[in-house]
C-alpha positions in Angstrom: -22.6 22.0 -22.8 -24.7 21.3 -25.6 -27.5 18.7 -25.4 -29.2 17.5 -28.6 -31.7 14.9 -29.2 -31.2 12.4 -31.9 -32.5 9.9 -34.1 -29.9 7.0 -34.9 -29.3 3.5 -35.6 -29.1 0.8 -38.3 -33.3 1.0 -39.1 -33.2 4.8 -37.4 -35.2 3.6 -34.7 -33.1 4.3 -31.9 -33.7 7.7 -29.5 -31.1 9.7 -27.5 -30.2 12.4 -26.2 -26.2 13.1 -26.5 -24.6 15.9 -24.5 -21.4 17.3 -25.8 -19.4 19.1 -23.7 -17.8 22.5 -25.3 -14.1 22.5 -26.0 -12.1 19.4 -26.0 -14.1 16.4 -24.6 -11.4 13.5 -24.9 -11.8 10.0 -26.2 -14.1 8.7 -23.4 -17.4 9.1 -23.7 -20.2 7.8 -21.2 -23.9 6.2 -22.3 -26.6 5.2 -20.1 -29.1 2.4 -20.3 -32.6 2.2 -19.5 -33.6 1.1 -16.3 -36.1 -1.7 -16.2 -39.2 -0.6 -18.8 -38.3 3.1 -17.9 -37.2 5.3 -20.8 -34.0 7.3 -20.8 -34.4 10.1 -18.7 -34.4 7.4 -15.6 -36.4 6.8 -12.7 -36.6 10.1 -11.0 -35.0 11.5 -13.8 -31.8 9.9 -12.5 -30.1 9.5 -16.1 -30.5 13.6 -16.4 -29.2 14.4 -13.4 -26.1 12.2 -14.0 -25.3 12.5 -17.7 -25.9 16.6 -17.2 -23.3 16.6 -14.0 -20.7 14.8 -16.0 -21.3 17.0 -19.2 -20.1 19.9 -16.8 -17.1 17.9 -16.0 -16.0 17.5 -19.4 -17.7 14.0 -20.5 -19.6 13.3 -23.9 -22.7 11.5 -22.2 -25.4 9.8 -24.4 -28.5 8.2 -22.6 -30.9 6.4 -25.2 -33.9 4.4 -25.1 -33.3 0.9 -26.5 -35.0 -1.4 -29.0 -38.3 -1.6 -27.9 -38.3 0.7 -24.9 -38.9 4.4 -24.4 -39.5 6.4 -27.9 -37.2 3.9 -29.5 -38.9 0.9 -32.2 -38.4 -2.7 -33.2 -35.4 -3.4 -35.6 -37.8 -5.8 -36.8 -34.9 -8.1 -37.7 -35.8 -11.4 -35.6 -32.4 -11.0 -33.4 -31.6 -12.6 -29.9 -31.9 -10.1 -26.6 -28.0 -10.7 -26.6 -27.5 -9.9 -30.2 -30.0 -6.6 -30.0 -28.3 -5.2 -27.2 -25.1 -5.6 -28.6 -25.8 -4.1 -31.5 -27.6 -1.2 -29.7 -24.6 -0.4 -28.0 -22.9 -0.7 -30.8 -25.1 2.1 -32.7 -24.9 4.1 -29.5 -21.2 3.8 -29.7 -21.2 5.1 -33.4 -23.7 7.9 -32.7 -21.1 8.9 -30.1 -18.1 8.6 -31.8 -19.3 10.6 -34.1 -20.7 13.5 -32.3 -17.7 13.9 -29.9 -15.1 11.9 -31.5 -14.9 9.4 -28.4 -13.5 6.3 -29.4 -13.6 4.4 -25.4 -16.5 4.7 -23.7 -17.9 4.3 -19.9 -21.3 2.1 -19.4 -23.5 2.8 -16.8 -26.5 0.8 -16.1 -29.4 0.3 -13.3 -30.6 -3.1 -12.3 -31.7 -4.6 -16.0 -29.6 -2.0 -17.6 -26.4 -3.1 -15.0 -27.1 -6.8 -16.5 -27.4 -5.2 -20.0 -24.0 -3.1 -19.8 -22.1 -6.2 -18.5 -23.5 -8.7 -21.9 -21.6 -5.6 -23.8 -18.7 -4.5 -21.8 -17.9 -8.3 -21.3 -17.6 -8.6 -25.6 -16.9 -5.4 -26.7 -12.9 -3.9 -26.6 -14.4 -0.5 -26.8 -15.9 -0.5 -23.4 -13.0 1.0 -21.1 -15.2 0.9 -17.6 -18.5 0.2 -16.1 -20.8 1.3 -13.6 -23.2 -1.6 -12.7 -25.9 -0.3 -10.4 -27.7 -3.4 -8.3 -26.0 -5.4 -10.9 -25.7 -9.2 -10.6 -26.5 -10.3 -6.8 -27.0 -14.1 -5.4 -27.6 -14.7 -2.2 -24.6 -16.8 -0.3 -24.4 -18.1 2.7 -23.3 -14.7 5.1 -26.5 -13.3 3.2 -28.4 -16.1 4.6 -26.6 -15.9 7.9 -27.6 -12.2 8.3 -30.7 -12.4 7.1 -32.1 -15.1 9.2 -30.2 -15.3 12.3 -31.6 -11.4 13.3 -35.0 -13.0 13.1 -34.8 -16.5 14.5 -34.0 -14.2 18.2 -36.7 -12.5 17.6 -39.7 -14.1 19.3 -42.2 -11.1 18.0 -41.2 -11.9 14.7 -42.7 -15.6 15.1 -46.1 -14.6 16.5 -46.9 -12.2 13.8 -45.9 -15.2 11.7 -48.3 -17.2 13.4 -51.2 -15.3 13.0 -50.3 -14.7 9.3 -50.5 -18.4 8.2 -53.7 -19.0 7.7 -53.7 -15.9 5.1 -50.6 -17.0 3.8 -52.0 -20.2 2.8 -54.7 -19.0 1.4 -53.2 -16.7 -0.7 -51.0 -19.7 -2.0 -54.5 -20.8 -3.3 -54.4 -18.5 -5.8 -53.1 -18.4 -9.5 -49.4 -16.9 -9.2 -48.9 -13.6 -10.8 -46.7 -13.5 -14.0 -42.8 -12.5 -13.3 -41.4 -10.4 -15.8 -37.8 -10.4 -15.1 -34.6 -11.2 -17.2 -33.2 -15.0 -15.4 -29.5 -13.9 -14.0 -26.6 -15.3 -15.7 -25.0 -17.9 -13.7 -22.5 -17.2 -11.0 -19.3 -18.6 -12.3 -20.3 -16.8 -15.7 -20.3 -13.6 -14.5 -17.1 -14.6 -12.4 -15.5 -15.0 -15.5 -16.5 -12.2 -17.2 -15.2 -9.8 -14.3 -12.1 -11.6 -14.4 -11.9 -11.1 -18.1 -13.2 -7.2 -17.7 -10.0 -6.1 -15.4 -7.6 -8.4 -17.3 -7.7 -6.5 -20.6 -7.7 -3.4 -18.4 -11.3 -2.4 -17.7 -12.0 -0.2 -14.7 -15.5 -1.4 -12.5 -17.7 0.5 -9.9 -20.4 -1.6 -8.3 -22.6 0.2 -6.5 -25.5 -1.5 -4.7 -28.4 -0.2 -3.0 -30.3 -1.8 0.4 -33.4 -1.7 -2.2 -32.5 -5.2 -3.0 -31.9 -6.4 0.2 -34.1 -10.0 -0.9 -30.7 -10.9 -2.2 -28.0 -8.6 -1.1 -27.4 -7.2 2.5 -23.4 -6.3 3.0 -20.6 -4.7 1.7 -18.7 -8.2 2.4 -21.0 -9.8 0.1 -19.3 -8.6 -3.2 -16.3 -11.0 -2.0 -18.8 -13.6 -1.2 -20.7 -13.7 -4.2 -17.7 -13.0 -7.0 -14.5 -13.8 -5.3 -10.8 -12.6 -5.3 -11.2 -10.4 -8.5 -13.3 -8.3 -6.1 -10.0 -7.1 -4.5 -8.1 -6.2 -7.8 -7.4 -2.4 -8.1 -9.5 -1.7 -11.0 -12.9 -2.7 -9.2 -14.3 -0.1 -6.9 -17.4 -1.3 -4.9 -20.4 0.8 -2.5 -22.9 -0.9 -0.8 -25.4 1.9 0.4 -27.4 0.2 3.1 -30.1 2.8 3.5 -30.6 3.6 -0.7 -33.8 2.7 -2.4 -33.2 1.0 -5.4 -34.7 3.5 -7.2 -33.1 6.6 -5.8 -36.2 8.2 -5.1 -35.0 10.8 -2.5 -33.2 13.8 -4.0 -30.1 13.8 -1.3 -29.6 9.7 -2.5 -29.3 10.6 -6.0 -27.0 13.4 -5.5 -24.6 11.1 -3.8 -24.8 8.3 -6.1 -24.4 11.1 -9.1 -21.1 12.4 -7.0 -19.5 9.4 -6.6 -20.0 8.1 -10.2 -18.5 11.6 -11.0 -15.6 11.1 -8.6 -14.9 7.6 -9.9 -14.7 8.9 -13.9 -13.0 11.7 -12.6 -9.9 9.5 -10.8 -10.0 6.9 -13.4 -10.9 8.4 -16.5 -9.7 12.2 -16.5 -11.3 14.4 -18.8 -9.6 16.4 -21.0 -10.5 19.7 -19.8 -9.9 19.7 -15.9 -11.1 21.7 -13.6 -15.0 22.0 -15.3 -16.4 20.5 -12.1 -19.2 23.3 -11.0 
């Protein structure tokens, strides 16, 4: 495996790092978004770990800071987030193609990056599957069912609540701290864009952490919150109840690494089998 750090991009003012596996590497390749503000070697060096493991298997990898983010610049040209993401990929794509001579390619993203991946893989024929990590998540009624019931029983929780009001309100007194978070696309949106992603033959593995358990709490809740397309055989789905969103312990990244490895592996086999270490 050869790993080598480039400079790329319609201004040049995108950053990556592309790992080309030796021999044959296939058509697909596999690039990673940032996560959040962090820049492309992940949070706890996640995006290493996982682009490195698949290089040994045989995949082209590419994880790259976007516009803005990491060691990469401003285009400067006055585009929309949609249209600048798109066309990031799109020079990621490029860079790819051209390295390893992929011409499909695998998505994988983390929380903002999940939401970024699906604006691209839900446009863009090129994208053959996704990995959408704490992707889109809206809480539904068996969320609130599980959330609240536990806690209405629990006659502790009400006296710490109690004593807590009189801070609580107090605090409310204050200014409210600034949010910085992308607004989720509406429900039936993404709905549709699933729907669209498996009908032109796209393969999907959502995985989702208990990290983010303010708005998603069960492996039934994929059903709940994007319906029947949930059950078609290209979408894969994990709920790992005791994750961190952030993979900070070394044994939770290992397993999320694994099965992303497992899932290219069964769905997307690379052209020289058997690499696995």
């Amino acid at each position: 495996m050869h790993e080598q750090a480039h400079r790329f991009g319609r201004a040049r003012h995108l950053v990556g790092i592309a790992g080309v596996p030796a021999g044959d590497a296939g058509d697909i390749g596999v690039i990673v978004l940032n996560a959040g503000l962090v820049h492309r070697i992940g949070p706890f060096r996640l995006h290493v770990e996982l682009t490195r493991q698949l290089n040994a298997a045989g995949y082209p990898t590419l994880r790259f800071d976007m516009s803005t983010l990491g060691d990469s610049a401003a285009t400067g040209g006055g585009q929309t987030r949609v249209q600048q993401v798109l066309a990031d990929l799109d020079d990621a794509m490029g860079l790819l193609a051209s390295q390893a001579g992929c011409s499909r390619f695998v998505l994988v993203g983390l929380c903002s990056g999940a939401q970024n991946a699906h604006v691209v893989a839900a446009q863009d024929p090129r994208v053959a599957g996704a990995v959408f990590l704490d992707g889109y998540a809206y809480r539904t009624l068996g969320y609130r069912l599980r959330h609240y019931l536990p806690r209405l029983a629990d006659p502790a929780r009400w006296l710490r609540r109690l004593r807590r009001r009189g801070g609580e309100a107090r605090a409310a007194a204050r200014a409210p701290e600034p949010v910085f978070a992308v607004a989720p696309a509406p429900r039936a949106e993404v709905i549709a864009d699933f729907t669209g992603m498996v009908a032109r033959g796209m393969r999907l593995y959502l995985v989702y952490s208990g990290g983010i358990s303010d708005c998603f709490n069960h492996a039934c809740q994929f059903r709940e919150c994007f319906g029947k397309v949930m059950r078609h055989p290209a979408v894969a789905t994990r709920y790992l109840a005791g994750t961190d969103h952030t993979y900070v312990l070394t044994g939770d990244r290992a397993r999320l690494v694994h099965g992303i490895d497992d899932w290219l592996t069964h769905h997307f086999p690379p052209a020289a089998a058997g690499r696995h270490p």
